[in-house]
N, C-alpha and C positions, 0 to 999 in steps of 0.2 A: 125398243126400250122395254126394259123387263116390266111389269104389273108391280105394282108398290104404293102401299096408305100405312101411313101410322097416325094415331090418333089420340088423341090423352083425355082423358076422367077422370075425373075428383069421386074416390068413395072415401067418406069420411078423411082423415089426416093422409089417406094414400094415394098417390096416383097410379092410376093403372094407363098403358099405354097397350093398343090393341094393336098389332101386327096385320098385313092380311099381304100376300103376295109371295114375292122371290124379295128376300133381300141379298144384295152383292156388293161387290167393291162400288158400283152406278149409285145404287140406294141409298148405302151405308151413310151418306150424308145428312140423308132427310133423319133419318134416326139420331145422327149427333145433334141434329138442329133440336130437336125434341128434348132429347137430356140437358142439351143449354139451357134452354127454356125453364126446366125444372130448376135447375139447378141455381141461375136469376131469381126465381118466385122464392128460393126458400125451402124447395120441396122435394127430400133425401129416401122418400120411403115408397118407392118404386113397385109394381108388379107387372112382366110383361105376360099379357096373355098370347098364346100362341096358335089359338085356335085358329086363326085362318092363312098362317103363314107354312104356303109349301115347299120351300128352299130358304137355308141358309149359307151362304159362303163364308172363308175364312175370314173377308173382311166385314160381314155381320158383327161373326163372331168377337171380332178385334173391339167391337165399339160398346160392346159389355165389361169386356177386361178395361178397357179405357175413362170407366165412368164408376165402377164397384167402389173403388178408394177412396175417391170423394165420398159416395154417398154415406159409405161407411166411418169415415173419421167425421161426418155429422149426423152422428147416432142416428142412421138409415142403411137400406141394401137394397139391393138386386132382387127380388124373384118371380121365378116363372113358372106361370101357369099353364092348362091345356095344350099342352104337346102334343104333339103329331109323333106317334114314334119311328116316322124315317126321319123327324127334324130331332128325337130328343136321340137318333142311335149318333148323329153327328157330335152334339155334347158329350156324347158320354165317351163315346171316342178318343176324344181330344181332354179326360179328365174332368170338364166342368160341374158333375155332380160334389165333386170333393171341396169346389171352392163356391157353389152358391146351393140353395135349397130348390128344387122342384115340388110342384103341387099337383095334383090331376085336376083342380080347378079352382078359379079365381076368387071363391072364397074364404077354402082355407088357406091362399095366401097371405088373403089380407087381416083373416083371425090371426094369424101369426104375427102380424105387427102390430094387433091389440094387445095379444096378450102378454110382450114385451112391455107395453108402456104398464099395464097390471104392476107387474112384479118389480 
């Protein structure tokens, strides 16, 4: 069975959710369990950091598109940090720069969804 942890933190109003492994169609589960969770608590403002995840598959990929539209019709989103770029050449690939924001790392992520609540 493939190598796979995802893990979730509270920085301030954000959760950040840490990757580390292969996720695939096997994995992809534990990661929907995790955005259920969030999404139970009340908690729409999401950053996944990617820094220790080596493989992404399509059905990775699937359970971001699956969960964007919630977080977003409850003023929150998607985004992603420390990329690996054999895992950010797969996003870009497949378009996902045009529909979410990328960061080189996880803090100015999460300045990004301060300086939303600012303005």
């Amino acid at each position: 069975m493939a190598d796979f942890n995802v893990t979730t933190r509270g920085v301030g109003p954000v959760r950040v959710i840490d990757l580390k492994g292969y996720l695939d169609a096997h994995t992809a589960p534990e990661l929907e369990q995790e955005f259920n969770k969030l999404i139970d608590h009340n908690d729409y403002k999401v950053v996944v950091n990617f820094d220790e995840l080596k493989y992404i598959s399509s059905a990775g990929l699937g359970v971001f598109m699956a969960y964007v539209e919630t977080m977003r019709e409850n003023k929150g989103d998607i985004k992603f940090s420390n990329m690996q770029d054999d895992v950010f050449n797969i996003f870009d690939l497949l378009g996902f720069p045009v529909l979410y924001e990328f960061f080189k790392d996880e803090k100015e992520a999460i300045e990004k969804f301060n300086q939303k609540e600012k303005s």
